[in-house]
SENU-474944 format. One record per residue: residue in three letters; x, y, z of N, C-alpha, C, O, CB in turn. Coordinates in Angstrom, 2 decimals. Glycine has a CB too. Layout:
BEGIN
+-------+---------+---------+---------+---------+---------+---------+---------+---------+---------+---------+---------+---------+---------+---------+---------+
! palum !      nu !      nv !      nw !     cau !     cav !     caw !      cu !      cv !      cw !      ou !      ov !      ow !     cbu !     cbv !     cbw !
+-------+---------+---------+---------+---------+---------+---------+---------+---------+---------+---------+---------+---------+---------+---------+---------+
!   ALA !       X !       Y !       Z !       X !       Y !       Z !       X !       Y !       Z !       X !       Y !       Z !       X !       Y !       Z !
...
+-------+---------+---------+---------+---------+---------+---------+---------+---------+---------+---------+---------+---------+---------+---------+---------+
REM end
This chain:
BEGIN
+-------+---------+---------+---------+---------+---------+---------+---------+---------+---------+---------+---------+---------+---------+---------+---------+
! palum !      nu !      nv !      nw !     cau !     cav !     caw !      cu !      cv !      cw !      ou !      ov !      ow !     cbu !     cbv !     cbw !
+-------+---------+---------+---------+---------+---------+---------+---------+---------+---------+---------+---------+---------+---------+---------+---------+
!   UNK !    0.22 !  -17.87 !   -7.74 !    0.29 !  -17.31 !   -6.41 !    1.55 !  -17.81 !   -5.70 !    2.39 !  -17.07 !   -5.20 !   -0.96 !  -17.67 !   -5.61 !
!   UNK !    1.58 !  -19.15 !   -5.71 !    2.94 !  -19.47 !   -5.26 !    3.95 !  -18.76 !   -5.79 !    4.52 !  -18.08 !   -4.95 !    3.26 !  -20.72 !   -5.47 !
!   UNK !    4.31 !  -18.69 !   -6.69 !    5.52 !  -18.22 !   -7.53 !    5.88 !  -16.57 !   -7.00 !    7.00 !  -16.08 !   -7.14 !    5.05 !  -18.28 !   -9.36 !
!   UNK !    4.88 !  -15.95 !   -6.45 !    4.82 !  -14.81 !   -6.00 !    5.22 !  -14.68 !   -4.93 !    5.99 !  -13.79 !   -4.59 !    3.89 !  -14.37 !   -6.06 !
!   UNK !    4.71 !  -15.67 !   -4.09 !    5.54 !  -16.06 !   -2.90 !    6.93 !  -16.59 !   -2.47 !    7.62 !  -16.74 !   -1.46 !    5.01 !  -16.75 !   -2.53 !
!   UNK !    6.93 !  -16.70 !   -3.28 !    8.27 !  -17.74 !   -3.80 !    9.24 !  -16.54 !   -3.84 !   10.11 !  -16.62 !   -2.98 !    8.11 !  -18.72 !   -5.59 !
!   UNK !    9.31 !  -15.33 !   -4.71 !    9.61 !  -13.98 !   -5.34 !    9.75 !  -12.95 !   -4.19 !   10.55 !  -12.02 !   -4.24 !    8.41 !  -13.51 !   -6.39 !
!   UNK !    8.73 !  -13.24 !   -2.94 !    9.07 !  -12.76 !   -2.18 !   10.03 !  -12.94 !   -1.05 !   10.69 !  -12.15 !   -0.36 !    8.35 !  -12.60 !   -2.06 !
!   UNK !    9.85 !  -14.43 !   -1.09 !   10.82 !  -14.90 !    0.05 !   12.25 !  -15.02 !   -0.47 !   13.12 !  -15.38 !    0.33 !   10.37 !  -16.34 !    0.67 !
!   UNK !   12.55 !  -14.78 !   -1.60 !   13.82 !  -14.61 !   -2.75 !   14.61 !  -13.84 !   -2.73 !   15.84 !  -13.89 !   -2.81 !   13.59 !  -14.37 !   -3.91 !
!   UNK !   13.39 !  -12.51 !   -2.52 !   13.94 !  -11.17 !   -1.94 !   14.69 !  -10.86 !   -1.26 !   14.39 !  -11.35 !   -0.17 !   13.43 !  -10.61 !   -1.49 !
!   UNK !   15.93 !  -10.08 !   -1.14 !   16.64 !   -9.28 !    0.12 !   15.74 !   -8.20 !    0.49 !   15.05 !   -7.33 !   -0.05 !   18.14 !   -8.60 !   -0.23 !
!   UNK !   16.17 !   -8.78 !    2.05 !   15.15 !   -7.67 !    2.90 !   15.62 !   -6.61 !    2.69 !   16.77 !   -6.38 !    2.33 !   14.98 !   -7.72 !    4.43 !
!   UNK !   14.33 !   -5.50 !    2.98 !   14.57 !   -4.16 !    2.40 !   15.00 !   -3.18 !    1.35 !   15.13 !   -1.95 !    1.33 !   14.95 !   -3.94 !    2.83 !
!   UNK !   15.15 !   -4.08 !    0.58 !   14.97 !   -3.91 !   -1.03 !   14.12 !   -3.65 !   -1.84 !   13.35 !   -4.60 !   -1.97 !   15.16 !   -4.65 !   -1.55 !
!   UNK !   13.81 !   -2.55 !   -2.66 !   12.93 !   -1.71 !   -3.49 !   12.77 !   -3.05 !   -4.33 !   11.56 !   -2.98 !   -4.53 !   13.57 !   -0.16 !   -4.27 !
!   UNK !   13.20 !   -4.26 !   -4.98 !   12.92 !   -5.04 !   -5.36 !   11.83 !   -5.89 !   -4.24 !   10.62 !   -5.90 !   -4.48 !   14.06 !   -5.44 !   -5.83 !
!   UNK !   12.15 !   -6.31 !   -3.52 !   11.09 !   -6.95 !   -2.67 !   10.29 !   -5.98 !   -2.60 !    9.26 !   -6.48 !   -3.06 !   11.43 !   -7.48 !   -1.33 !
!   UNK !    9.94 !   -4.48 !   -2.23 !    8.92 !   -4.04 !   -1.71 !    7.75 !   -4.30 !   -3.06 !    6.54 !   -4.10 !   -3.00 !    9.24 !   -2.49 !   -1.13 !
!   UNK !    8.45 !   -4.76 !   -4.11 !    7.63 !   -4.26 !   -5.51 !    7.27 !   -5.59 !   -5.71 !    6.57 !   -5.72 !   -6.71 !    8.50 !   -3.47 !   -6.93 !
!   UNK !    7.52 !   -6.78 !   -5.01 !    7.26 !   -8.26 !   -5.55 !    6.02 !   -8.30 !   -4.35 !    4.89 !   -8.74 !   -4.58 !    8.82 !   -9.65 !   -5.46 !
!   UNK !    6.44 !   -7.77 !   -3.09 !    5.49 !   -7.59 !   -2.14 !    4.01 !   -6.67 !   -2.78 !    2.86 !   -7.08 !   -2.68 !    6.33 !   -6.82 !   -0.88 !
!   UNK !    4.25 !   -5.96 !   -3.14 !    3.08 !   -5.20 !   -3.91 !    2.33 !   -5.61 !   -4.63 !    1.15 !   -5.30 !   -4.73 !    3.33 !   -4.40 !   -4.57 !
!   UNK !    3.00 !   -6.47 !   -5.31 !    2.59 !   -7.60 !   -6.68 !    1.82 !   -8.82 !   -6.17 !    0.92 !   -9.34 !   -6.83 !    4.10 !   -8.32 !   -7.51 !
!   UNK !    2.22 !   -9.26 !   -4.92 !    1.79 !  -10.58 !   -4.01 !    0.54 !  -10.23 !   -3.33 !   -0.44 !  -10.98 !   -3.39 !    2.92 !  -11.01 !   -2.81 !
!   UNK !    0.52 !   -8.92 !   -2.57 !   -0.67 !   -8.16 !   -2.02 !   -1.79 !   -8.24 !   -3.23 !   -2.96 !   -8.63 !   -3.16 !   -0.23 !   -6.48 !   -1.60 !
!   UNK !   -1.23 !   -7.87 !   -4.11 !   -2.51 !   -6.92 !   -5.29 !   -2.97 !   -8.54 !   -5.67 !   -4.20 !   -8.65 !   -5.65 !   -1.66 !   -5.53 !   -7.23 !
!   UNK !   -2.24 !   -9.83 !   -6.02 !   -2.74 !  -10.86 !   -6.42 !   -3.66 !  -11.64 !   -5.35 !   -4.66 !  -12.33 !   -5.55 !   -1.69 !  -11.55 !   -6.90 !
!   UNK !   -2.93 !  -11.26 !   -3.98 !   -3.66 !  -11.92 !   -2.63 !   -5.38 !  -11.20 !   -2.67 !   -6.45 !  -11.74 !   -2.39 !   -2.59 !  -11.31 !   -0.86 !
!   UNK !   -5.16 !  -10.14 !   -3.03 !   -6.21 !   -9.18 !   -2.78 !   -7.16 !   -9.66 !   -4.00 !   -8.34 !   -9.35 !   -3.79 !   -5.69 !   -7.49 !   -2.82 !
!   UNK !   -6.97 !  -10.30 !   -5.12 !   -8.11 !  -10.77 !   -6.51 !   -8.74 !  -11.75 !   -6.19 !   -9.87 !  -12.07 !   -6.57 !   -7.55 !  -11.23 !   -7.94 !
!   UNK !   -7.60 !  -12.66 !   -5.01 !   -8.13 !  -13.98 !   -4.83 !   -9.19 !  -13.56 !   -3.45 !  -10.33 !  -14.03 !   -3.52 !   -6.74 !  -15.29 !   -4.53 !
!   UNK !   -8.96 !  -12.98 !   -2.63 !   -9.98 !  -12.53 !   -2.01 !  -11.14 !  -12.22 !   -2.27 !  -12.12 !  -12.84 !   -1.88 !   -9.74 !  -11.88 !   -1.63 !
!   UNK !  -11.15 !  -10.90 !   -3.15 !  -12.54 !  -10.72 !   -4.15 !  -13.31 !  -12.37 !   -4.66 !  -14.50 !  -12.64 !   -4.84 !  -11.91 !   -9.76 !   -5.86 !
!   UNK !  -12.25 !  -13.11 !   -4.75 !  -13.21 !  -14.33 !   -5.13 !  -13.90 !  -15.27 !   -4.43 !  -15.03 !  -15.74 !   -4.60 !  -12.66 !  -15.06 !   -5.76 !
!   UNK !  -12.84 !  -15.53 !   -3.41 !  -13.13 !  -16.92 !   -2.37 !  -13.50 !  -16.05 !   -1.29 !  -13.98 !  -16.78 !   -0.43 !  -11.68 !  -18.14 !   -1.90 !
!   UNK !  -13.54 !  -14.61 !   -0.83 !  -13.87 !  -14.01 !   -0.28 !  -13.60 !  -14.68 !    1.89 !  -14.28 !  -14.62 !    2.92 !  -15.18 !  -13.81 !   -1.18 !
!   UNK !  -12.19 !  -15.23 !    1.48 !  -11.80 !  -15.74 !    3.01 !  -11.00 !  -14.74 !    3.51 !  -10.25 !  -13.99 !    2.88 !  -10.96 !  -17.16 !    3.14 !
!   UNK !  -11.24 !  -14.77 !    4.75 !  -10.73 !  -13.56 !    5.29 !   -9.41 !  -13.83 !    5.92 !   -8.90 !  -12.89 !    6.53 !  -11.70 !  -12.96 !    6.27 !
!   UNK !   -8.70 !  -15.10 !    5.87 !   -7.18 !  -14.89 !    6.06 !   -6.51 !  -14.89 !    4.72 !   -5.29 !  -14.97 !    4.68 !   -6.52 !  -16.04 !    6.98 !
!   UNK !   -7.07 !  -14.82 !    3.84 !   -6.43 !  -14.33 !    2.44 !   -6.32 !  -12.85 !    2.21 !   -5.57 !  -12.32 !    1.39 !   -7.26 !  -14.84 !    1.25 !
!   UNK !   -7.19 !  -12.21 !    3.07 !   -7.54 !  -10.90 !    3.04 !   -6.35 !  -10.03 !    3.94 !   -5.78 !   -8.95 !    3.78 !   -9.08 !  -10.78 !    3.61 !
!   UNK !   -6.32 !  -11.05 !    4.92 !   -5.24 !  -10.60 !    6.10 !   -3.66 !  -11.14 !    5.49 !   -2.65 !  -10.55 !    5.88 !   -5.68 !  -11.51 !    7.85 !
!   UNK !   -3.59 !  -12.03 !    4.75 !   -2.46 !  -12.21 !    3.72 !   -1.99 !  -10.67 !    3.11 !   -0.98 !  -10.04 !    3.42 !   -3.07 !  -13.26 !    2.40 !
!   UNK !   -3.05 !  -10.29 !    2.16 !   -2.54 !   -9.35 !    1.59 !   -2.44 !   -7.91 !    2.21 !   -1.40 !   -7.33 !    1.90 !   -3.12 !   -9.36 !    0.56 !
!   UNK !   -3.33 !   -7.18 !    3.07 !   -2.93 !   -6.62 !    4.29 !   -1.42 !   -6.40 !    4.71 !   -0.76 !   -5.37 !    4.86 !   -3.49 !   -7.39 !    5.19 !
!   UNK !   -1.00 !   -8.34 !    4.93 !    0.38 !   -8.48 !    5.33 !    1.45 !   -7.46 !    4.54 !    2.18 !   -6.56 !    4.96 !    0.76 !   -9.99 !    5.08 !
!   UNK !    1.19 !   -8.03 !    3.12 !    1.88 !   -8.17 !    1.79 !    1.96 !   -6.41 !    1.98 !    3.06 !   -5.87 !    1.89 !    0.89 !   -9.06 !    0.22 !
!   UNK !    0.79 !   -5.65 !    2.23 !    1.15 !   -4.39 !    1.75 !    1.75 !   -3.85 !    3.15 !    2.83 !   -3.28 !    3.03 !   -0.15 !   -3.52 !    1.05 !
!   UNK !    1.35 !   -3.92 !    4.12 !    2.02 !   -3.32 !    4.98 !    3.53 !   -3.69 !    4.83 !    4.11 !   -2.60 !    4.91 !    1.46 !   -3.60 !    6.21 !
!   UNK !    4.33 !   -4.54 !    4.68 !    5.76 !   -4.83 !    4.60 !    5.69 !   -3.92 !    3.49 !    6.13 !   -2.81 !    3.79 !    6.38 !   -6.41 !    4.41 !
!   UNK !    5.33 !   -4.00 !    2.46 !    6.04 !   -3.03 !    1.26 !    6.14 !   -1.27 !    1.62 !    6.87 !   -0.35 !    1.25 !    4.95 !   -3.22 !   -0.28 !
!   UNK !    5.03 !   -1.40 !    2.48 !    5.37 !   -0.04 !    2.69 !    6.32 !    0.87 !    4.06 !    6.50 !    2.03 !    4.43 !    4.06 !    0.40 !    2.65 !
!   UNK !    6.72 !   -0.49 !    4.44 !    7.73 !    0.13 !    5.58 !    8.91 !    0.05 !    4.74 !   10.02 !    0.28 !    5.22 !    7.91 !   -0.75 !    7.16 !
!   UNK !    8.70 !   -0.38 !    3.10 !   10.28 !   -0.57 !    3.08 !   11.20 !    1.03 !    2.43 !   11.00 !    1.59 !    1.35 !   10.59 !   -2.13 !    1.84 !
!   UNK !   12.05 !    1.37 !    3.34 !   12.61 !    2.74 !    3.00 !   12.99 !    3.09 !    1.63 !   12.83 !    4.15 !    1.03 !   13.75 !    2.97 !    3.73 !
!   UNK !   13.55 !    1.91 !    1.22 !   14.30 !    1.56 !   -0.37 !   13.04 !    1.92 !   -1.82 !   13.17 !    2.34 !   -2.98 !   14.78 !   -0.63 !   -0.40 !
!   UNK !   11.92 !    1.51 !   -0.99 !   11.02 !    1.58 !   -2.13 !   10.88 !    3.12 !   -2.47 !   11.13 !    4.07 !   -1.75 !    9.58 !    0.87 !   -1.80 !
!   UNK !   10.39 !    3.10 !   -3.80 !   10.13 !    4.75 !   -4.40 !    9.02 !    5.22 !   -3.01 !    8.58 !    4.30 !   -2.30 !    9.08 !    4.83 !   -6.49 !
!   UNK !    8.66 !    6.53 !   -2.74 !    7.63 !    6.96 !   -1.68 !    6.22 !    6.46 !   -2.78 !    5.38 !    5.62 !   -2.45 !    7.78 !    9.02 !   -1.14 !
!   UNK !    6.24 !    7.24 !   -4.15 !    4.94 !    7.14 !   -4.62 !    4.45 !    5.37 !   -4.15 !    3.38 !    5.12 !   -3.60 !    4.99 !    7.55 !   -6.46 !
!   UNK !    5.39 !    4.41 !   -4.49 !    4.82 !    3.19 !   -4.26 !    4.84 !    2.85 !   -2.86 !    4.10 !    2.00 !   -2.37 !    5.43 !    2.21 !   -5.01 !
!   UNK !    5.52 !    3.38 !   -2.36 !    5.15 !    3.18 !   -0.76 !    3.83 !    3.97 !   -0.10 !    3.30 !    3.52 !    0.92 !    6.47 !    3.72 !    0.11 !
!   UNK !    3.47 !    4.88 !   -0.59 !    2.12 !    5.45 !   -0.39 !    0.62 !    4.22 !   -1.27 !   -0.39 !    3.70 !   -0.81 !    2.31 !    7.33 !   -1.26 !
!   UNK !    1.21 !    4.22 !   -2.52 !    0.04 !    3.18 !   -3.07 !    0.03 !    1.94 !   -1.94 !   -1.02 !    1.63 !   -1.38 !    0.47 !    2.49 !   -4.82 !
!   UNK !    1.23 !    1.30 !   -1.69 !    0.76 !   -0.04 !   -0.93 !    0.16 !    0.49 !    0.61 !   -0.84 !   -0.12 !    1.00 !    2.26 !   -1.25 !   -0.72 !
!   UNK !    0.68 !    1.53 !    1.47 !   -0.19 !    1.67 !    2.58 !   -1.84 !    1.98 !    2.34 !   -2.69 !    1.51 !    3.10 !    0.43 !    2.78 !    3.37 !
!   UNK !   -2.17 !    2.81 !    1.18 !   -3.42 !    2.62 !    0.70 !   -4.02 !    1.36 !    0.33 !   -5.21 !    1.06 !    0.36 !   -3.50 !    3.30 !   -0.22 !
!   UNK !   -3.07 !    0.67 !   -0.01 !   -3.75 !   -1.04 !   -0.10 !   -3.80 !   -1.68 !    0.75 !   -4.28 !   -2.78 !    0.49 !   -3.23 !   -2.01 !   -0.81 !
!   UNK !   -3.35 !   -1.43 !    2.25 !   -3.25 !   -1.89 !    2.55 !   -4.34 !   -1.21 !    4.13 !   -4.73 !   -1.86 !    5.10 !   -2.06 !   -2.24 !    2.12 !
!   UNK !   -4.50 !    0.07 !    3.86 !   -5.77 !    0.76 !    4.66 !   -7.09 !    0.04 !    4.11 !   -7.94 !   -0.32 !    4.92 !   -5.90 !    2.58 !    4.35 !
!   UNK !   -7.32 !   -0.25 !    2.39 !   -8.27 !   -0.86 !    1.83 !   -8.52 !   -2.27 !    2.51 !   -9.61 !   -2.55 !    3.00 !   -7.98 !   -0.90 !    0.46 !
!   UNK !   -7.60 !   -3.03 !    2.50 !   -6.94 !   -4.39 !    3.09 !   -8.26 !   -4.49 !    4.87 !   -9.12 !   -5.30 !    5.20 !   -4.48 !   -3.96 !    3.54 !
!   UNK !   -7.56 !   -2.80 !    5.74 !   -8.32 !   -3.22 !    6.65 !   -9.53 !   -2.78 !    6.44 !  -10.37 !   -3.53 !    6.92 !   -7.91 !   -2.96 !    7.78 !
!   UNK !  -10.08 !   -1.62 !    5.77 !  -11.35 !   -1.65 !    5.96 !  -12.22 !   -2.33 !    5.55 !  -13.34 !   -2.43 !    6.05 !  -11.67 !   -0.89 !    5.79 !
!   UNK !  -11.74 !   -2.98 !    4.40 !  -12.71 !   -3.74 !    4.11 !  -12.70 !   -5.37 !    5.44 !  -13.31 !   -6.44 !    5.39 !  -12.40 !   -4.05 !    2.31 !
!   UNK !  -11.79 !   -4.84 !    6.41 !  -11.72 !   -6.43 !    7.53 !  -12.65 !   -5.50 !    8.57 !  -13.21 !   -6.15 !    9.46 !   -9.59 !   -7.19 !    8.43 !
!   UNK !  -12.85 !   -4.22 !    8.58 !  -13.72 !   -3.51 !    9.68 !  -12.43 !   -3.48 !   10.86 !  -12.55 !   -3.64 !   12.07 !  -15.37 !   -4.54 !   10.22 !
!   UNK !  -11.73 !   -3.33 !   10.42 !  -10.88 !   -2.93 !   11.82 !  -10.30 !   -1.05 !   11.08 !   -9.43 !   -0.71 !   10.29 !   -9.00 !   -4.55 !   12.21 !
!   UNK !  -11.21 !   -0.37 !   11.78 !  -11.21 !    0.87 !   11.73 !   -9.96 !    1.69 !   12.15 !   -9.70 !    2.72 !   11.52 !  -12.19 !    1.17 !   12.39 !
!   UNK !   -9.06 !    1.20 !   13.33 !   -7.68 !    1.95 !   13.40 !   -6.56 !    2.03 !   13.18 !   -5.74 !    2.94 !   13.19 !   -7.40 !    2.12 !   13.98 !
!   UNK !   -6.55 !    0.22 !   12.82 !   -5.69 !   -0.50 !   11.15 !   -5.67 !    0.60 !   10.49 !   -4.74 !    1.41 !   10.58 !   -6.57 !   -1.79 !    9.99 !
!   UNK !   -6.89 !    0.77 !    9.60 !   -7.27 !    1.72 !    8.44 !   -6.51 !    3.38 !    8.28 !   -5.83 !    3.98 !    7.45 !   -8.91 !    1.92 !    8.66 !
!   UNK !   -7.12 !    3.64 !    9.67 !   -6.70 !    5.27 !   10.20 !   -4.90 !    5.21 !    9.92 !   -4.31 !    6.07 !    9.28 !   -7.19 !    5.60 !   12.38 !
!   UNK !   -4.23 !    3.98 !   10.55 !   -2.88 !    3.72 !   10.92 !   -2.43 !    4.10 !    9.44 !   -1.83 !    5.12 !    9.09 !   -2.51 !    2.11 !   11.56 !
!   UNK !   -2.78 !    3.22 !    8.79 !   -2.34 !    3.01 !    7.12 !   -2.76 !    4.43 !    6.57 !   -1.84 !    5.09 !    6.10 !   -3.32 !    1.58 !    6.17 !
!   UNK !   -4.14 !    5.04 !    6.56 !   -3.74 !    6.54 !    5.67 !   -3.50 !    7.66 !    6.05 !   -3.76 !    8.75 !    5.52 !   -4.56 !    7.00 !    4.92 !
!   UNK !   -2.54 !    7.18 !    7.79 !   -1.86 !    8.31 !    8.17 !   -0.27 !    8.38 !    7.62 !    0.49 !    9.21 !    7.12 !   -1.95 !    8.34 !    9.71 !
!   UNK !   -0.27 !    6.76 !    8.09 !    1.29 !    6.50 !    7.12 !    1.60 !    7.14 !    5.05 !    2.55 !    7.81 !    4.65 !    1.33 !    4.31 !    7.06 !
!   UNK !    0.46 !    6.62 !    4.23 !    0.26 !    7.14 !    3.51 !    0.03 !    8.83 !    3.23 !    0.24 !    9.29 !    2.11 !   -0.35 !    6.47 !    3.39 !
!   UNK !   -0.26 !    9.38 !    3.95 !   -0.58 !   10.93 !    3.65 !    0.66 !   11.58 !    4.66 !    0.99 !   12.75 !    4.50 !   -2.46 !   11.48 !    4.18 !
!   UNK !    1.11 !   11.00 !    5.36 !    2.57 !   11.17 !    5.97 !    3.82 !   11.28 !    4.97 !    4.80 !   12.02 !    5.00 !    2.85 !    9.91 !    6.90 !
!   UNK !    3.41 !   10.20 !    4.02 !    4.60 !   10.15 !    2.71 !    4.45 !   11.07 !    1.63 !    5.27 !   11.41 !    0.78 !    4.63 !    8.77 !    1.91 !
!   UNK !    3.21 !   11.42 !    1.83 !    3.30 !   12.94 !    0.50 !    4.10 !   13.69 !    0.13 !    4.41 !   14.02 !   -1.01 !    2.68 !   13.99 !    0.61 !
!   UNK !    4.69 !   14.16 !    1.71 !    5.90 !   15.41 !    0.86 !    7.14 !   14.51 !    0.05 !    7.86 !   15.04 !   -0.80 !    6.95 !   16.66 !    2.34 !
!   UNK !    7.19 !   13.91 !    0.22 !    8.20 !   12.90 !   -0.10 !    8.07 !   12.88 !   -1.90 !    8.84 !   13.01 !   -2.85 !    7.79 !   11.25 !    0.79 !
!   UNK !    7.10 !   12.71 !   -1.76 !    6.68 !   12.22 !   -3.54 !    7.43 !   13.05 !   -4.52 !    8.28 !   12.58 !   -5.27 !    4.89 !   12.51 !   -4.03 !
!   UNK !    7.04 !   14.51 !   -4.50 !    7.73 !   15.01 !   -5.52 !    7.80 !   16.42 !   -4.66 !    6.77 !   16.82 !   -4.11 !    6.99 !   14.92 !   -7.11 !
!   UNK !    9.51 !   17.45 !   -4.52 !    9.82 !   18.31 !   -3.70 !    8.53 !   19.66 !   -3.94 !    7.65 !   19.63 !   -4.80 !   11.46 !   18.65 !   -4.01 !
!   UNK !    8.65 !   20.38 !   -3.26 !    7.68 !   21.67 !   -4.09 !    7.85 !   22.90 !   -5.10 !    7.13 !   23.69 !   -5.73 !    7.20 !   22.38 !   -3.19 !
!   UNK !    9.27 !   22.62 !   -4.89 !   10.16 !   23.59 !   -6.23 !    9.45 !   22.71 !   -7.38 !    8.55 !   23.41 !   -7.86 !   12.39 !   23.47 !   -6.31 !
!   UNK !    9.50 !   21.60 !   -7.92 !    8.63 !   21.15 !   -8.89 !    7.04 !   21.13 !   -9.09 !    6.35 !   20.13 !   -9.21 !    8.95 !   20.11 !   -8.94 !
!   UNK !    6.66 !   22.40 !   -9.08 !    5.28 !   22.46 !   -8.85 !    4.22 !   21.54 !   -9.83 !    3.36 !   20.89 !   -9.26 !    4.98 !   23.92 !   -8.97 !
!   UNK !    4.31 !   21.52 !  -11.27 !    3.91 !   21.07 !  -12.08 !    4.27 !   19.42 !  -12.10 !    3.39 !   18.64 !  -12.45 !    4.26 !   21.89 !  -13.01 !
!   UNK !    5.40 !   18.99 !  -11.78 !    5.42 !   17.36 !  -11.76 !    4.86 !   16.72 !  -10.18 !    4.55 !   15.55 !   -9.93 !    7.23 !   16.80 !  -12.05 !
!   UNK !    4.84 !   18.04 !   -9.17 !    3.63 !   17.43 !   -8.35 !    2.42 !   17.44 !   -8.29 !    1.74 !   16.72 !   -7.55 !    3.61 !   17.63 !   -7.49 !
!   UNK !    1.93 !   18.47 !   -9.29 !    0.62 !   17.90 !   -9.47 !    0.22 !   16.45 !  -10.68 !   -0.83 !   15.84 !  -10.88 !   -0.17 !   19.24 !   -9.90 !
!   UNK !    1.38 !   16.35 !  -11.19 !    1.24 !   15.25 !  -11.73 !    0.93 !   14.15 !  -11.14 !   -0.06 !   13.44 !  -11.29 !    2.05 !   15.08 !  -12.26 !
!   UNK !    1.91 !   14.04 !  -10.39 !    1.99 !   12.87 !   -9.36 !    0.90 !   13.02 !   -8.75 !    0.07 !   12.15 !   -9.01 !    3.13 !   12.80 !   -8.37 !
!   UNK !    0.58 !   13.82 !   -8.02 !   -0.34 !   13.88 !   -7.43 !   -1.75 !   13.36 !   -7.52 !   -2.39 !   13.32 !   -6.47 !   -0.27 !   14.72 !   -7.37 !
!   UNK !   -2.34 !   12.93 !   -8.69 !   -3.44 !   13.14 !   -9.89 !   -3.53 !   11.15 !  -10.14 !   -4.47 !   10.54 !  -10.63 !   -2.60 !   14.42 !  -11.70 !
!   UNK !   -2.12 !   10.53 !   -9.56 !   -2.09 !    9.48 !   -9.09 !   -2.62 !    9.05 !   -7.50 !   -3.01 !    7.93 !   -7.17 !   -0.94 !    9.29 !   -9.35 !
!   UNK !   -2.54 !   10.09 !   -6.75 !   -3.32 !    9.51 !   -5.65 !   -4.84 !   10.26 !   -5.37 !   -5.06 !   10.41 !   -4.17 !   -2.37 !    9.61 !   -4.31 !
!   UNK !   -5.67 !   10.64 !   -6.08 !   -6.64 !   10.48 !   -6.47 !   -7.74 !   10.30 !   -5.50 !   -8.56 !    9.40 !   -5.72 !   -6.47 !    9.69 !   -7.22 !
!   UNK !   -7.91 !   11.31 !   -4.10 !   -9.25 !   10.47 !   -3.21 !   -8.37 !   10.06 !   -2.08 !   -9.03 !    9.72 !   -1.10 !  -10.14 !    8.89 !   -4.06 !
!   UNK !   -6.84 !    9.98 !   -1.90 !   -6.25 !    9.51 !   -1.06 !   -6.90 !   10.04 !    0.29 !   -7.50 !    9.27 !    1.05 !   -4.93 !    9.75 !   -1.31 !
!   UNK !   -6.71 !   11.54 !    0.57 !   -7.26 !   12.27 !    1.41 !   -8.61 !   12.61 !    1.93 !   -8.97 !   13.14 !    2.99 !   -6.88 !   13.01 !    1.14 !
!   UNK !   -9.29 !   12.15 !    0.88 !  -10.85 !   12.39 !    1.32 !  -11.14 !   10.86 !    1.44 !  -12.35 !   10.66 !    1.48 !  -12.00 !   13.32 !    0.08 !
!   UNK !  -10.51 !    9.91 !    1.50 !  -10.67 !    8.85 !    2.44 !  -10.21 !    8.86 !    3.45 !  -10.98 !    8.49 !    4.34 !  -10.38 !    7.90 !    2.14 !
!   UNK !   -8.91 !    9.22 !    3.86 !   -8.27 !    9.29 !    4.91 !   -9.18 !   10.01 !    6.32 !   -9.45 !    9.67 !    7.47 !   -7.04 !   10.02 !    4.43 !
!   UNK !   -9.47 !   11.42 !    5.25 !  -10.83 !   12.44 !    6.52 !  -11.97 !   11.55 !    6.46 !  -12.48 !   11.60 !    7.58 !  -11.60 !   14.40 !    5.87 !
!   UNK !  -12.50 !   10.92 !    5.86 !  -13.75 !   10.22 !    5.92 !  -13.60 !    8.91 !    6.71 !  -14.49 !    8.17 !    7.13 !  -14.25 !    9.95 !    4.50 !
!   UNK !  -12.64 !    8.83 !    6.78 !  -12.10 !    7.24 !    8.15 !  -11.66 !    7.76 !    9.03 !  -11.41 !    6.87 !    9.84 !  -10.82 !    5.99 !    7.89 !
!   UNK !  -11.23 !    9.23 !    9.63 !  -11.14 !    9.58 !   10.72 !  -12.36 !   10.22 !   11.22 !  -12.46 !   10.57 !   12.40 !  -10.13 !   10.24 !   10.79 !
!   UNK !  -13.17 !   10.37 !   10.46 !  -14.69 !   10.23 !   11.00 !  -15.87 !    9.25 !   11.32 !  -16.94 !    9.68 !   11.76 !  -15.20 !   10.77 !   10.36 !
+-------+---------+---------+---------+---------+---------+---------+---------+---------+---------+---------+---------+---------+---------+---------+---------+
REM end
């Protein structure tokens, strides 16, 4: 875990490299949570994904996965407009993913975010 941290603070800001060590730090913050189940470890990784996903540099597809990790991040803290915030940002980055002249490699992609949207409507309800 340290070392991850370490990787992040290593990083140049705003760099598709940091956003991806940040992703990596979130997703590890987020196992140790599942375990020790403390809730500023929880708000750690939260952290971890929200920075990755403001970062412009990063690919969109991974900037959409970490705001979804990071909507997961709040709901599972019960802060409900956290949540909303994160899979508006996320479903905001869609067109981005792949143009629509490529019809067939966006549904590829697509097939990676999986439920994105019918969580998103199901937390704005």
């Amino acid at each position: 875990m340290t070392a991850l941290g370490s990787a992040v603070r290593a990083s140049a800001l705003d760099t598709s490299g940091r956003g991806e060590a940040q992703i990596n730090y979130g997703g590890a913050l987020y196992v140790q949570y599942e375990l020790c189940l403390d809730p500023g470890v929880l708000a750690s990784a939260g952290h971890a994904f929200r920075e990755a996903e403001e970062i412009e540099t990063l690919q969109p597809m991974a900037r959409i996965k970490a705001a979804r990790a990071w909507a997961d991040t709040k709901a599972q803290a019960g802060q409900w407009r956290r949540t909303r915030d994160a899979y508006a940002f996320a479903v905001g980055l869609l067109p981005l993913v792949v143009p629509r002249r490529f019809a067939r490699d966006q549904q590829r992609a697509l097939t990676e975010l999986n439920g994105l949207a019918a969580n998103a409507a199901a937390d704005a309800l």
